[in-house]
N, CA, C and O atoms as a GROMACS GRO file, in nm:
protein
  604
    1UNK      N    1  -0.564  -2.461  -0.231
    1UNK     CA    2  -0.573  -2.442  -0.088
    1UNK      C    3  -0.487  -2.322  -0.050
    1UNK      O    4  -0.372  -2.300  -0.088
    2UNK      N    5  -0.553  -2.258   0.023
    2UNK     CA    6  -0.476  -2.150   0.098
    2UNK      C    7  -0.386  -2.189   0.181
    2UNK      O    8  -0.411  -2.280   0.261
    3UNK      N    9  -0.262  -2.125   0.178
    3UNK     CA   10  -0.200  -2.106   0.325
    3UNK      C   11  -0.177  -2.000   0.364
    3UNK      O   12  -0.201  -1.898   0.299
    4UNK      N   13  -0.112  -2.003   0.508
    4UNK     CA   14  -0.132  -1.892   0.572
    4UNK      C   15  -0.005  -1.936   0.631
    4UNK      O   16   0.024  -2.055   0.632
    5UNK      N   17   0.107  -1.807   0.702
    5UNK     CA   18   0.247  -1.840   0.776
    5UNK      C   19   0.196  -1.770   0.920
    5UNK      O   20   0.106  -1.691   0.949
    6UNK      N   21   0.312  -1.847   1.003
    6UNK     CA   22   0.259  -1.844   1.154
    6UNK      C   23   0.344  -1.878   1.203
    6UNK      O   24   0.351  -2.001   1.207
    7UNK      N   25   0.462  -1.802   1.270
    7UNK     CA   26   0.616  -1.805   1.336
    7UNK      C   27   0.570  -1.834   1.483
    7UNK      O   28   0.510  -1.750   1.551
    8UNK      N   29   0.604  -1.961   1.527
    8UNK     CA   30   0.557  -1.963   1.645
    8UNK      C   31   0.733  -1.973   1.723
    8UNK      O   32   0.836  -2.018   1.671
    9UNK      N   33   0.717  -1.922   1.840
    9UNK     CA   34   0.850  -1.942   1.941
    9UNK      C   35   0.853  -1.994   2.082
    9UNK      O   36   0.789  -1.943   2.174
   10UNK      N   37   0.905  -2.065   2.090
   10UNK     CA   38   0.928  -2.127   2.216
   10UNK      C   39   1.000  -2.040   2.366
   10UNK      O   40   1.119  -2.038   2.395
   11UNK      N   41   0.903  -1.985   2.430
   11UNK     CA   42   0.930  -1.921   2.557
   11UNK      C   43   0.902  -1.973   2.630
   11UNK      O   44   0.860  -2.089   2.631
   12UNK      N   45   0.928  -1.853   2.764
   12UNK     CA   46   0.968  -1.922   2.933
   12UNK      C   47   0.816  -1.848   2.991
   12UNK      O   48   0.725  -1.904   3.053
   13UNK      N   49   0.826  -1.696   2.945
   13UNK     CA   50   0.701  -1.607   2.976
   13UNK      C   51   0.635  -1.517   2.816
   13UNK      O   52   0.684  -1.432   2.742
   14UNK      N   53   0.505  -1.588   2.819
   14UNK     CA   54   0.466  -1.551   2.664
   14UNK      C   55   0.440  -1.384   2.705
   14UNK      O   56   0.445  -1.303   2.612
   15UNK      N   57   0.420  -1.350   2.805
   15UNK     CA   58   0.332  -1.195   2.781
   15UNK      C   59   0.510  -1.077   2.792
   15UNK      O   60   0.508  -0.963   2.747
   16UNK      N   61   0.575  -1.107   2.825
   16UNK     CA   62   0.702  -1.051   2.818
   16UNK      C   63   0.755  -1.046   2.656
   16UNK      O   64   0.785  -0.945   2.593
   17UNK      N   65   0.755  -1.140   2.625
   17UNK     CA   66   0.810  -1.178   2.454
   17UNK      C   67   0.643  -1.101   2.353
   17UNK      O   68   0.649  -1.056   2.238
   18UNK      N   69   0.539  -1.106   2.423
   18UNK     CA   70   0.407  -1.018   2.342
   18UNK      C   71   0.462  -0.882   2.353
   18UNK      O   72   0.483  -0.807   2.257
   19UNK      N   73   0.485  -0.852   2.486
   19UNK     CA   74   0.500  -0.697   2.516
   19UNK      C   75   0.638  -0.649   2.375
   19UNK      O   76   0.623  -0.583   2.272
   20UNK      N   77   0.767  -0.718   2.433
   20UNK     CA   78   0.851  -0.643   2.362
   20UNK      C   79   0.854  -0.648   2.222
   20UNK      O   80   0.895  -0.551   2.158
   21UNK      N   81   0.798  -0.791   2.147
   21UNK     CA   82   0.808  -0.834   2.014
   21UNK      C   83   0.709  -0.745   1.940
   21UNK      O   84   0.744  -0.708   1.828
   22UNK      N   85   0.564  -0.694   1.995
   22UNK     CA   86   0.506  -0.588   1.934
   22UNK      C   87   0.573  -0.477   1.899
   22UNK      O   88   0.541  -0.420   1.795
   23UNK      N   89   0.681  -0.426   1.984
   23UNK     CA   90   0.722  -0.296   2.018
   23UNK      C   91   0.843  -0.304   1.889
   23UNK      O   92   0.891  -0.213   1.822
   24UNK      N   93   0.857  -0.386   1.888
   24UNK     CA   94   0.973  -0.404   1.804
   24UNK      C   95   0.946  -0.451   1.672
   24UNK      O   96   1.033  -0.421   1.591
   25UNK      N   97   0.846  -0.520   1.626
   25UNK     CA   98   0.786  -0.509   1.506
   25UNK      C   99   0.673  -0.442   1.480
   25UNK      O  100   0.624  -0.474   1.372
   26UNK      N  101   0.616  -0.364   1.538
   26UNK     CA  102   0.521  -0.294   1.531
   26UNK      C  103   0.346  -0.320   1.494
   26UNK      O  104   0.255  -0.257   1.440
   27UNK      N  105   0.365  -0.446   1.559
   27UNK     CA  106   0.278  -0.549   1.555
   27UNK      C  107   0.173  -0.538   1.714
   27UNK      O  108   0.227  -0.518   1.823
   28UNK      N  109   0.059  -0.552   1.703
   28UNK     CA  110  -0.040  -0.569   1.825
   28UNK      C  111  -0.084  -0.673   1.892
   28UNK      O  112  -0.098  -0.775   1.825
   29UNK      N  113  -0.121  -0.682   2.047
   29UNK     CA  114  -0.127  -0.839   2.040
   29UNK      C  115  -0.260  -0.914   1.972
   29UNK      O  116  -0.326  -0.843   1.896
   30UNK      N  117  -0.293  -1.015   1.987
   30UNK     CA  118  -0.392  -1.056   1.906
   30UNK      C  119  -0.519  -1.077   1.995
   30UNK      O  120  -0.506  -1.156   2.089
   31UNK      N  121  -0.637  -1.017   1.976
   31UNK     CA  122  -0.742  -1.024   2.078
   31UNK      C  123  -0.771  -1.197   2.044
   31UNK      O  124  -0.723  -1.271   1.959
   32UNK      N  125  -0.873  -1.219   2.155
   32UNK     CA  126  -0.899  -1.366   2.142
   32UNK      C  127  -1.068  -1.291   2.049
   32UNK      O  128  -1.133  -1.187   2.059
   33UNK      N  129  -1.078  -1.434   1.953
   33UNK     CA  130  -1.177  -1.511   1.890
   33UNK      C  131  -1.294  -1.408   1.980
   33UNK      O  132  -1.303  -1.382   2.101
   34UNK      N  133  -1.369  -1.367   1.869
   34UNK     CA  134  -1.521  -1.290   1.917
   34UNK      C  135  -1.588  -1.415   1.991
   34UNK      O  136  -1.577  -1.535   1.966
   35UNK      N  137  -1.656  -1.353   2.083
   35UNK     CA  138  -1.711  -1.451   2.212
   35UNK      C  139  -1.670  -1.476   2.329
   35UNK      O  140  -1.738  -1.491   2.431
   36UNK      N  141  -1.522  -1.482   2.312
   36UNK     CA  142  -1.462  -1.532   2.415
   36UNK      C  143  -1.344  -1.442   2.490
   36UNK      O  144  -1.228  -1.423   2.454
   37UNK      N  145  -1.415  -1.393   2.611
   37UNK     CA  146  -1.261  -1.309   2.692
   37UNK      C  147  -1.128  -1.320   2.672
   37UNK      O  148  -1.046  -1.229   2.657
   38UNK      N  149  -1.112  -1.432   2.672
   38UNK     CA  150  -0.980  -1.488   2.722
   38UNK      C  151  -0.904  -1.582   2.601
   38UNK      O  152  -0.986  -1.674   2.595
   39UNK      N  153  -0.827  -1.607   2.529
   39UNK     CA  154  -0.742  -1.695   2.445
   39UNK      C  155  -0.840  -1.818   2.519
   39UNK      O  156  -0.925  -1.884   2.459
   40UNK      N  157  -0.796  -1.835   2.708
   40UNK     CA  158  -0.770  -1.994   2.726
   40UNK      C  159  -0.939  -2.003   2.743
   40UNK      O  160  -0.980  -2.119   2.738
   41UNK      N  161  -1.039  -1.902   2.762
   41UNK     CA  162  -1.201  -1.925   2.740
   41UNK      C  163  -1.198  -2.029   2.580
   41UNK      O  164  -1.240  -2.141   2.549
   42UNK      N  165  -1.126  -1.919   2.511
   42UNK     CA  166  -1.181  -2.020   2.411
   42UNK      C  167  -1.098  -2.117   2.344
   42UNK      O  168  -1.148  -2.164   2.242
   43UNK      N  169  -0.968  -2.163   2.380
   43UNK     CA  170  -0.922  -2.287   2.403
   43UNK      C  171  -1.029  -2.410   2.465
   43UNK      O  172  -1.073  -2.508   2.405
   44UNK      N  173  -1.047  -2.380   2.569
   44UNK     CA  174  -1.111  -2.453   2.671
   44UNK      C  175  -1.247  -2.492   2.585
   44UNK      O  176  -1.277  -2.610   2.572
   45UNK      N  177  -1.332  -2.385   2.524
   45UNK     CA  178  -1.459  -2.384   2.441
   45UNK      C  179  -1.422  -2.485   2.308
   45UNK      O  180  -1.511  -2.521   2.230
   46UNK      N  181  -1.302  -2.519   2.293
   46UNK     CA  182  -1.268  -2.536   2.158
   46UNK      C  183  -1.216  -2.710   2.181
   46UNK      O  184  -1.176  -2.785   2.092
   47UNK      N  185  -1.228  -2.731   2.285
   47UNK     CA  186  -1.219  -2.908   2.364
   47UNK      C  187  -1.054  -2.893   2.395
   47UNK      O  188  -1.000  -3.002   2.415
   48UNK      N  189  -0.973  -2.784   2.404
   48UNK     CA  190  -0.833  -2.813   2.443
   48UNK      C  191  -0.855  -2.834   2.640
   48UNK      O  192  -0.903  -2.760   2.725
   49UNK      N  193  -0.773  -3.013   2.649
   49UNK     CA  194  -0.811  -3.047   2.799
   49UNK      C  195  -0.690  -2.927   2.886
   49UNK      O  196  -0.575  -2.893   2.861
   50UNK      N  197  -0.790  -2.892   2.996
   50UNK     CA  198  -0.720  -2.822   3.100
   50UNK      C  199  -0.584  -2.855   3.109
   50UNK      O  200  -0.497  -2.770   3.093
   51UNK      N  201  -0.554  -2.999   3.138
   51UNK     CA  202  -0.367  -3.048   3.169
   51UNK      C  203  -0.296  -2.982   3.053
   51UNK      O  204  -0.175  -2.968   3.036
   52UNK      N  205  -0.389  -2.949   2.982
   52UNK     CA  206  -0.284  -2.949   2.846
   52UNK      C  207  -0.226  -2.753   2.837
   52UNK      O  208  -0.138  -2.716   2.759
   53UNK      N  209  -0.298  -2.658   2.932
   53UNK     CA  210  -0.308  -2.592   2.926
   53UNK      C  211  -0.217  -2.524   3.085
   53UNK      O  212  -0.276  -2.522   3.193
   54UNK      N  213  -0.069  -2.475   3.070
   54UNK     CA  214  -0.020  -2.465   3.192
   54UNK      C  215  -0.034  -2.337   3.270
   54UNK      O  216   0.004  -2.236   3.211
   55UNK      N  217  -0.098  -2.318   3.433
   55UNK     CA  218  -0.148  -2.152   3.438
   55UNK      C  219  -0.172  -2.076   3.383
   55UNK      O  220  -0.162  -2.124   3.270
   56UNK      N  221  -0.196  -1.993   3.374
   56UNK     CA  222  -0.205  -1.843   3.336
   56UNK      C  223  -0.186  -1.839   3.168
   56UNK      O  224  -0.155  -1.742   3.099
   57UNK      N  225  -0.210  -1.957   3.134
   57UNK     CA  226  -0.177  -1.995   2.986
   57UNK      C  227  -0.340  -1.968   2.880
   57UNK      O  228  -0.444  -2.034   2.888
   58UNK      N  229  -0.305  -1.839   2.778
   58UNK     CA  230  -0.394  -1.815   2.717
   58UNK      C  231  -0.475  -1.688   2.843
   58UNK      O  232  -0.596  -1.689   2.821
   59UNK      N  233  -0.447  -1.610   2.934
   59UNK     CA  234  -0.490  -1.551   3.042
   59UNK      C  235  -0.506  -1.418   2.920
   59UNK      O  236  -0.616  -1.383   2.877
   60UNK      N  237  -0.369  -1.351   2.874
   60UNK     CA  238  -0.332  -1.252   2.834
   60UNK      C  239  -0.314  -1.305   2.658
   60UNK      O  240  -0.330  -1.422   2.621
   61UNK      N  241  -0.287  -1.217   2.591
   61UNK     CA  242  -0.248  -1.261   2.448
   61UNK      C  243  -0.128  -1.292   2.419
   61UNK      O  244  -0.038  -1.209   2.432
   62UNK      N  245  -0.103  -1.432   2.370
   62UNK     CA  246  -0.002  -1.538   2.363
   62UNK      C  247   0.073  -1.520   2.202
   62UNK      O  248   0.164  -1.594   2.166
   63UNK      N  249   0.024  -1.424   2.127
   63UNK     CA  250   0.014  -1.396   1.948
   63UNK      C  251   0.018  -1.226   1.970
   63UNK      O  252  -0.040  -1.148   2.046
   64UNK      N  253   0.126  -1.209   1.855
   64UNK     CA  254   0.027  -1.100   1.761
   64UNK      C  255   0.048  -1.066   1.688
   64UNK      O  256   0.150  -1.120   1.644
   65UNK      N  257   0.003  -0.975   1.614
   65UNK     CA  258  -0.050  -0.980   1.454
   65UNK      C  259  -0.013  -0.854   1.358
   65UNK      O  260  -0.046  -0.747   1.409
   66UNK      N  261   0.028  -0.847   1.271
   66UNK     CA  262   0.075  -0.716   1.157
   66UNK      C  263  -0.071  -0.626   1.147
   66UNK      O  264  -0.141  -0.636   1.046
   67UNK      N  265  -0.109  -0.539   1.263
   67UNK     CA  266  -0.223  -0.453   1.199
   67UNK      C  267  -0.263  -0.436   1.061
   67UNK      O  268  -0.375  -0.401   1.025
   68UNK      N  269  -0.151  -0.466   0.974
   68UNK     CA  270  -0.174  -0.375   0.814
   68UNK      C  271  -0.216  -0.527   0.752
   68UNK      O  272  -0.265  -0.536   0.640
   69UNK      N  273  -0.186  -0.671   0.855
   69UNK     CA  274  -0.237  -0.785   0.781
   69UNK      C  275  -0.112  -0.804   0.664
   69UNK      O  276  -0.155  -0.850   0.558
   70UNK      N  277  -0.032  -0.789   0.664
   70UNK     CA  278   0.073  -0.806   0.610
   70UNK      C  279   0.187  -0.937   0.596
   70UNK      O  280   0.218  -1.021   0.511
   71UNK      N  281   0.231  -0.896   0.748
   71UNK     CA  282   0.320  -0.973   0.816
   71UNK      C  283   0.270  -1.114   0.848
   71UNK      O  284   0.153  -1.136   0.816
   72UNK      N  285   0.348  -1.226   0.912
   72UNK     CA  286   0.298  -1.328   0.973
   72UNK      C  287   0.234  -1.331   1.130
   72UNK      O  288   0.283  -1.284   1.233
   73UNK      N  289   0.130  -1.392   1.116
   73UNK     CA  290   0.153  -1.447   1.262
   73UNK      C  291   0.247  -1.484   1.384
   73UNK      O  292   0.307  -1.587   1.353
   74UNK      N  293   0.281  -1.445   1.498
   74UNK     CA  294   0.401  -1.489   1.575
   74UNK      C  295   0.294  -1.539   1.695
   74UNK      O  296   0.189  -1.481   1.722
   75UNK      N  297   0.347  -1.666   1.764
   75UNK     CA  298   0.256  -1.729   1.851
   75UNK      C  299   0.411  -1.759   1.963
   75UNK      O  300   0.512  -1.822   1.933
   76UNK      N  301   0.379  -1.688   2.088
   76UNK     CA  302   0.492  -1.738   2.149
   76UNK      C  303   0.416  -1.818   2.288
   76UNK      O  304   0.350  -1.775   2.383
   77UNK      N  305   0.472  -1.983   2.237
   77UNK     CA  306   0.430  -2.059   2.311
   77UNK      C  307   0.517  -2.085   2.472
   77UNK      O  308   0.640  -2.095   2.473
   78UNK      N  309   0.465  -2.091   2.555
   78UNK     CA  310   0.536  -2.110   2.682
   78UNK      C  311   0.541  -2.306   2.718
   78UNK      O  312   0.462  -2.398   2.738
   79UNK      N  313   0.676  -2.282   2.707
   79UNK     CA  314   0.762  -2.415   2.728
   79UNK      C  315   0.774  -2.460   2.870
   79UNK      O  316   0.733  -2.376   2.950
   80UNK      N  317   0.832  -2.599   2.936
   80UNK     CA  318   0.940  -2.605   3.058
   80UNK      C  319   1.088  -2.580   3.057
   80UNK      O  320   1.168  -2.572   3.151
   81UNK      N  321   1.104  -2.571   2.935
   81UNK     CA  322   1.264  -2.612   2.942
   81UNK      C  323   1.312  -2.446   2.925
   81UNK      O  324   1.241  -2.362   2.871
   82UNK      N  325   1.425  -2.422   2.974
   82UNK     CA  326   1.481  -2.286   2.864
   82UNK      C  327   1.597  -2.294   2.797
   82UNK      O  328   1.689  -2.372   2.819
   83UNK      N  329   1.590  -2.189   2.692
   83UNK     CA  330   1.655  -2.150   2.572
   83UNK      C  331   1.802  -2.223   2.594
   83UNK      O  332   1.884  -2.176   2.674
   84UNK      N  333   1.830  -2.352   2.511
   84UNK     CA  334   1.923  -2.462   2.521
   84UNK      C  335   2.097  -2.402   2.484
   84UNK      O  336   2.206  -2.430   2.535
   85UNK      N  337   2.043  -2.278   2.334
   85UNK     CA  338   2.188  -2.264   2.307
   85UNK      C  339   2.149  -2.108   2.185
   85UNK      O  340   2.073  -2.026   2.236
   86UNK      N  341   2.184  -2.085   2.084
   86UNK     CA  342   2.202  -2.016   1.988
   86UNK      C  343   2.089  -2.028   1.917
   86UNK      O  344   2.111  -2.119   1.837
   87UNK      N  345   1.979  -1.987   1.900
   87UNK     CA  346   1.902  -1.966   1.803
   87UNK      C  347   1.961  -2.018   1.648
   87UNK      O  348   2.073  -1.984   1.611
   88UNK      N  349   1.882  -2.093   1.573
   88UNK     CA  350   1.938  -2.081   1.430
   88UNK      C  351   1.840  -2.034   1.357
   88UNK      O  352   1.816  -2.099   1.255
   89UNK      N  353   1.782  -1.951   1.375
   89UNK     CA  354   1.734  -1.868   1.308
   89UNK      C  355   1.757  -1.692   1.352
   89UNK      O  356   1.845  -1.669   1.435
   90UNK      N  357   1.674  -1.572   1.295
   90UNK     CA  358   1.659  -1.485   1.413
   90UNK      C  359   1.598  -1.358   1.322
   90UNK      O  360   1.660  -1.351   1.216
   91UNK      N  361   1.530  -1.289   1.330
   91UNK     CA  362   1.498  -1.165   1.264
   91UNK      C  363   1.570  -1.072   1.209
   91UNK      O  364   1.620  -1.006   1.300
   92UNK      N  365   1.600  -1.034   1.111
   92UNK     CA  366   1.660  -0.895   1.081
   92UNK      C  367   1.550  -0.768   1.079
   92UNK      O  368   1.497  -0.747   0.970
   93UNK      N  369   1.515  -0.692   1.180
   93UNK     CA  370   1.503  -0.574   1.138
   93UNK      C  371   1.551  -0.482   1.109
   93UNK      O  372   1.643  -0.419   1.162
   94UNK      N  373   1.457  -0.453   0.968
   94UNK     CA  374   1.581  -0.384   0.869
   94UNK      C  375   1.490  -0.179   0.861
   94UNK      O  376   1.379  -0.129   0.842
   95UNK      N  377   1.580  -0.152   0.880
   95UNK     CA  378   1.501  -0.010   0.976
   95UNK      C  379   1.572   0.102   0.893
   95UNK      O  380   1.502   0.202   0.876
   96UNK      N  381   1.721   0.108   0.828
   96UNK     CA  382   1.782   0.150   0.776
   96UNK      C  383   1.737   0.188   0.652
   96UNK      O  384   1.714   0.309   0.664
   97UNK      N  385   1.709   0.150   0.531
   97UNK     CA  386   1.636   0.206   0.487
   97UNK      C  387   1.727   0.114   0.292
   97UNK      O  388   1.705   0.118   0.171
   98UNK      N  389   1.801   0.066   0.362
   98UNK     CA  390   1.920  -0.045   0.243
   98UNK      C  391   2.038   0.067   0.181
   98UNK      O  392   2.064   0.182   0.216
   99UNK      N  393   2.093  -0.016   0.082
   99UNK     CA  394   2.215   0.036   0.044
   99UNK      C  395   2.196   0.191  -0.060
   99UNK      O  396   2.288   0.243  -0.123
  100UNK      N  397   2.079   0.230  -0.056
  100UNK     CA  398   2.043   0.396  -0.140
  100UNK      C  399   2.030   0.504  -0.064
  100UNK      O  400   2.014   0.624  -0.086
  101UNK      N  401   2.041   0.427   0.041
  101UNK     CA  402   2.076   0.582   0.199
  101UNK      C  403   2.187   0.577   0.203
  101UNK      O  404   2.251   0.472   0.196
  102UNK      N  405   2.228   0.673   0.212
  102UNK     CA  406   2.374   0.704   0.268
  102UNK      C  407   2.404   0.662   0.408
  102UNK      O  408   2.333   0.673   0.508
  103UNK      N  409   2.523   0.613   0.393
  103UNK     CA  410   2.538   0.524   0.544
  103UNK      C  411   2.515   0.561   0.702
  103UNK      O  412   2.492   0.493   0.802
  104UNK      N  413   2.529   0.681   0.681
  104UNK     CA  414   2.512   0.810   0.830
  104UNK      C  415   2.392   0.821   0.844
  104UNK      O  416   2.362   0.846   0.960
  105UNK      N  417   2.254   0.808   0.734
  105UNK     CA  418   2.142   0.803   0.788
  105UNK      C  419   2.121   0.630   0.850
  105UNK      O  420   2.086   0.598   0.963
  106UNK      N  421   2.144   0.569   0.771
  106UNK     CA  422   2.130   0.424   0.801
  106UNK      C  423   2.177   0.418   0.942
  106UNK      O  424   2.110   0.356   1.025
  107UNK      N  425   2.271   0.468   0.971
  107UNK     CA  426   2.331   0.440   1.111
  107UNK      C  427   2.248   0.510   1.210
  107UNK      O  428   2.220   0.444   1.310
  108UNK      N  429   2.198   0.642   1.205
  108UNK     CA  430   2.148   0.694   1.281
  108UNK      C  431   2.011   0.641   1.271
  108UNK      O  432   1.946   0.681   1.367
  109UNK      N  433   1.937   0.560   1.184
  109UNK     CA  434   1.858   0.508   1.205
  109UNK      C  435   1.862   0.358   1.271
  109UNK      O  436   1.747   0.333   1.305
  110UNK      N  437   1.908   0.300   1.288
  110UNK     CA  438   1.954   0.190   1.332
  110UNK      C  439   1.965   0.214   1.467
  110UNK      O  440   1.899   0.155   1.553
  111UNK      N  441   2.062   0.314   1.490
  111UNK     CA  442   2.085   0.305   1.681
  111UNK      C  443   1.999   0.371   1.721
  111UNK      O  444   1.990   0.370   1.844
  112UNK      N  445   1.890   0.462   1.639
  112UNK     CA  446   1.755   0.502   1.737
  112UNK      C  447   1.642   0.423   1.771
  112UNK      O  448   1.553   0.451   1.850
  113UNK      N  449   1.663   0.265   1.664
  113UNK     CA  450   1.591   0.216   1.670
  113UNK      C  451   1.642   0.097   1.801
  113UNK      O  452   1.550   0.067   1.876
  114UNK      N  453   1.751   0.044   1.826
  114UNK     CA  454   1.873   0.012   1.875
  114UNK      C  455   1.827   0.088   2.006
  114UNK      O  456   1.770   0.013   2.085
  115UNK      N  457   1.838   0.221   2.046
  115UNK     CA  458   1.807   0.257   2.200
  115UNK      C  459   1.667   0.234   2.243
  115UNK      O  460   1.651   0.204   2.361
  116UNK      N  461   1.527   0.247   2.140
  116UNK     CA  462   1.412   0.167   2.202
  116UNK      C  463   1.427   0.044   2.226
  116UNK      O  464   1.353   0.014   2.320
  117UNK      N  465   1.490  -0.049   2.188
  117UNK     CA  466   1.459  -0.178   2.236
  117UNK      C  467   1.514  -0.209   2.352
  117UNK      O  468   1.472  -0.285   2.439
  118UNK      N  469   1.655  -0.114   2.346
  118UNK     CA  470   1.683  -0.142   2.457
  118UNK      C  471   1.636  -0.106   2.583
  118UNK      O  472   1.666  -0.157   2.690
  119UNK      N  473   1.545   0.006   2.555
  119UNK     CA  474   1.433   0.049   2.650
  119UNK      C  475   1.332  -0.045   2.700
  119UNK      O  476   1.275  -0.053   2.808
  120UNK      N  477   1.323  -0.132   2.568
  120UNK     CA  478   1.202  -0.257   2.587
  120UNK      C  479   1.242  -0.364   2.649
  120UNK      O  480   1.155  -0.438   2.694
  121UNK      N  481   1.375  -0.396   2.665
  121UNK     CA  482   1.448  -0.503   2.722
  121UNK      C  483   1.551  -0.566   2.681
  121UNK      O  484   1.613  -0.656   2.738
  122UNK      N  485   1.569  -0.517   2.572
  122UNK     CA  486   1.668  -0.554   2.502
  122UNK      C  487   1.824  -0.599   2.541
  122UNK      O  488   1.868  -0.547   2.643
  123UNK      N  489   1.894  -0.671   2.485
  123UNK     CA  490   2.035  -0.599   2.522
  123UNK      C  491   2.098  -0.604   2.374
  123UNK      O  492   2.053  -0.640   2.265
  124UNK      N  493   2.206  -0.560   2.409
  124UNK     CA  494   2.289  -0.520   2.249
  124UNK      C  495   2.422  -0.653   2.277
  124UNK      O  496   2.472  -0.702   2.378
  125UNK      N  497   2.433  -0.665   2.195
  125UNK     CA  498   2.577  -0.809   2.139
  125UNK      C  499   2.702  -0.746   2.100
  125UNK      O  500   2.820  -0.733   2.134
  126UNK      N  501   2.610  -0.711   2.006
  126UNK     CA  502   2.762  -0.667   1.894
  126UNK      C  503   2.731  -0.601   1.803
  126UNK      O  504   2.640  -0.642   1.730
  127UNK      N  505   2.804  -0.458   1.771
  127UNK     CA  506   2.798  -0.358   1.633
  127UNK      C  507   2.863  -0.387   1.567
  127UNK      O  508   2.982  -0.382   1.597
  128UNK      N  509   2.829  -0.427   1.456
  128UNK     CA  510   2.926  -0.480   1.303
  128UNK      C  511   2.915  -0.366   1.201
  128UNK      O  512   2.815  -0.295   1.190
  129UNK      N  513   3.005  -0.356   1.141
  129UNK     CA  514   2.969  -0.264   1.000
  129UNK      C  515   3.137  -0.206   0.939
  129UNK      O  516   3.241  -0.171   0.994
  130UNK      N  517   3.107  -0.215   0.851
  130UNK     CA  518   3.271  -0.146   0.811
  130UNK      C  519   3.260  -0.029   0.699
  130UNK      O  520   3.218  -0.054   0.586
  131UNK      N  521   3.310   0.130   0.749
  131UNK     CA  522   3.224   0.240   0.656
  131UNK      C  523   3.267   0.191   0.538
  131UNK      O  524   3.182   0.218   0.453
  132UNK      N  525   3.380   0.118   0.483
  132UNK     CA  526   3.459   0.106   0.347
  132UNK      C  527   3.352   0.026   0.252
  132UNK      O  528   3.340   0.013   0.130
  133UNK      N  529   3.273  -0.029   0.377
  133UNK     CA  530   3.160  -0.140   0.277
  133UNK      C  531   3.066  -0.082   0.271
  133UNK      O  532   3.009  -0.110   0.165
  134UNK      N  533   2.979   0.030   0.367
  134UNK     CA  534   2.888   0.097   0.372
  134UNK      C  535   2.791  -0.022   0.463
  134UNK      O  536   2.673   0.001   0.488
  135UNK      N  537   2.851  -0.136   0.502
  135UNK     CA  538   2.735  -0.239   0.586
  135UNK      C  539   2.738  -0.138   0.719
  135UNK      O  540   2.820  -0.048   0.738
  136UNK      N  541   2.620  -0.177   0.813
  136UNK     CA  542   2.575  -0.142   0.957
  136UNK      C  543   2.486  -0.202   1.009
  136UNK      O  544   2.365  -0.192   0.986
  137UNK      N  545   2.565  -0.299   1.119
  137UNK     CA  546   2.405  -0.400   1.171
  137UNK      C  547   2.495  -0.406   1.291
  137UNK      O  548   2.616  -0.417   1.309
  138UNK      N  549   2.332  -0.388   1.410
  138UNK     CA  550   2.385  -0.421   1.539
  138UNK      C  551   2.323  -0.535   1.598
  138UNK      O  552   2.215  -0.510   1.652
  139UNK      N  553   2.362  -0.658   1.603
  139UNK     CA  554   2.344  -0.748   1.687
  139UNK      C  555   2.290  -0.777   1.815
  139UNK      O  556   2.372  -0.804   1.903
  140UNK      N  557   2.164  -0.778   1.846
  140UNK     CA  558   2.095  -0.762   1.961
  140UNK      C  559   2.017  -0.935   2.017
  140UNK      O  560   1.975  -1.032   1.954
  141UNK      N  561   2.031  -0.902   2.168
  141UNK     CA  562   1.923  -1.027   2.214
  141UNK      C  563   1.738  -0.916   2.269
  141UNK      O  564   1.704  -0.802   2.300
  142UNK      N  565   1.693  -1.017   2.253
  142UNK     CA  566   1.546  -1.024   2.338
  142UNK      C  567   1.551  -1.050   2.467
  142UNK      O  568   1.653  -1.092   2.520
  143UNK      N  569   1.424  -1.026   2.541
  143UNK     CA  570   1.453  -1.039   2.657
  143UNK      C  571   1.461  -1.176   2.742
  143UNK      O  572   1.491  -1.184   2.861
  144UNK      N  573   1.419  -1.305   2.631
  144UNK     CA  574   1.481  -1.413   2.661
  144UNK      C  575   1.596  -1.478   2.595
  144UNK      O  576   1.617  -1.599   2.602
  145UNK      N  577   1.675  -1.384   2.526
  145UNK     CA  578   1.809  -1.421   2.479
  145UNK      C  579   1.778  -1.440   2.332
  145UNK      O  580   1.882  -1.451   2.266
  146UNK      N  581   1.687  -1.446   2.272
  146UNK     CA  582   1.705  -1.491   2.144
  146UNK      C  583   1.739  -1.368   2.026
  146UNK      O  584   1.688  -1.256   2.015
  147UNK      N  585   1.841  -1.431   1.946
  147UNK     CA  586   1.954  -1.296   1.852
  147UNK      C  587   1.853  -1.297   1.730
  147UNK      O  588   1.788  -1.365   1.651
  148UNK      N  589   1.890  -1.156   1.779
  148UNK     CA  590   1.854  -1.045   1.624
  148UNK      C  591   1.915  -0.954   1.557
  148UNK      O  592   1.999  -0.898   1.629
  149UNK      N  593   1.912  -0.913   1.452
  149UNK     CA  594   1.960  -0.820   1.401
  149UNK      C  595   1.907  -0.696   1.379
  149UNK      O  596   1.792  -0.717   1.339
  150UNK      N  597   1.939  -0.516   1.386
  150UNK     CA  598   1.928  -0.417   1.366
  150UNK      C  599   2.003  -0.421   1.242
  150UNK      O  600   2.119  -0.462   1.241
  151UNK      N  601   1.925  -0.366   1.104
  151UNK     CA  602   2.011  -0.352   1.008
  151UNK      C  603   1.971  -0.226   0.964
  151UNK      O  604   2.029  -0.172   0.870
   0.00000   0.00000   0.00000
């Protein structure tokens, strides 16, 4: 049997977390199923009951997907509650290029990648790195708080 991986996340607004999470993994959103306009068209086509389905839910694309087919699936589902405490999990994007670059490119790759997001919504936490170790990672949230890493 096949499997297949599919990171789903618990949000407040799915098309905010589509917009920036593409931008930042370089990922597209996911059109809905041939036939059907809309995700919630073909939810709805697919016997999921209306109650179960809250506004504007499935309107826009709720997923999306590694163009190159690579990557996993990310499905960001819209919740009631919000974000309780600390993520225990969280992404590293690793942009730098690892420990065979010299650390000055790594860095300058990192905070250019580091000022788009923050263009996208980002905010920044915390810059870690110590030159003696050659590490460099900046600690960033999303635009609903959840931590990531720039490495």
């Amino acid at each position: 049997m096949e499997m297949t991986l599919q990171l789903t996340i618990d949000c407040a607004d799915p098309r905010v977390m589509v917009d920036f999470w593409s931008q930042a993994l370089g990922y597209v959103p996911e059109p809905p199923p041939e036939g059907h306009a809309t995700w919630r068209a073909y939810w709805e086509a697919s016997g999921v009951p209306g109650e179960e389905l809250p506004p504007g839910a499935g309107d826009a694309p709720e997923s999306i997907v590694d163009p190159a087919g690579r990557g996993p699936r990310v499905w960001f589902q819209q919740v009631p509650e919000p974000k309780a405490g600390k993520n225990r999990w969280h992404f590293d994007l690793k942009v730098g290029g690892g420990s065979g670059v010299p650390r000055d490119v790594r860095v300058r790759r990192v905070d250019a990648t580091v000022e788009r997001l923050v263009g996208a919504g980002a905010t920044v936490l915390r810059t870690g790195g110590d030159p003696g170790t050659g590490f460099y990672a900046v600690a960033m949230r999303d635009p609903e708080g959840n931590e990531f890493d720039v490495v």
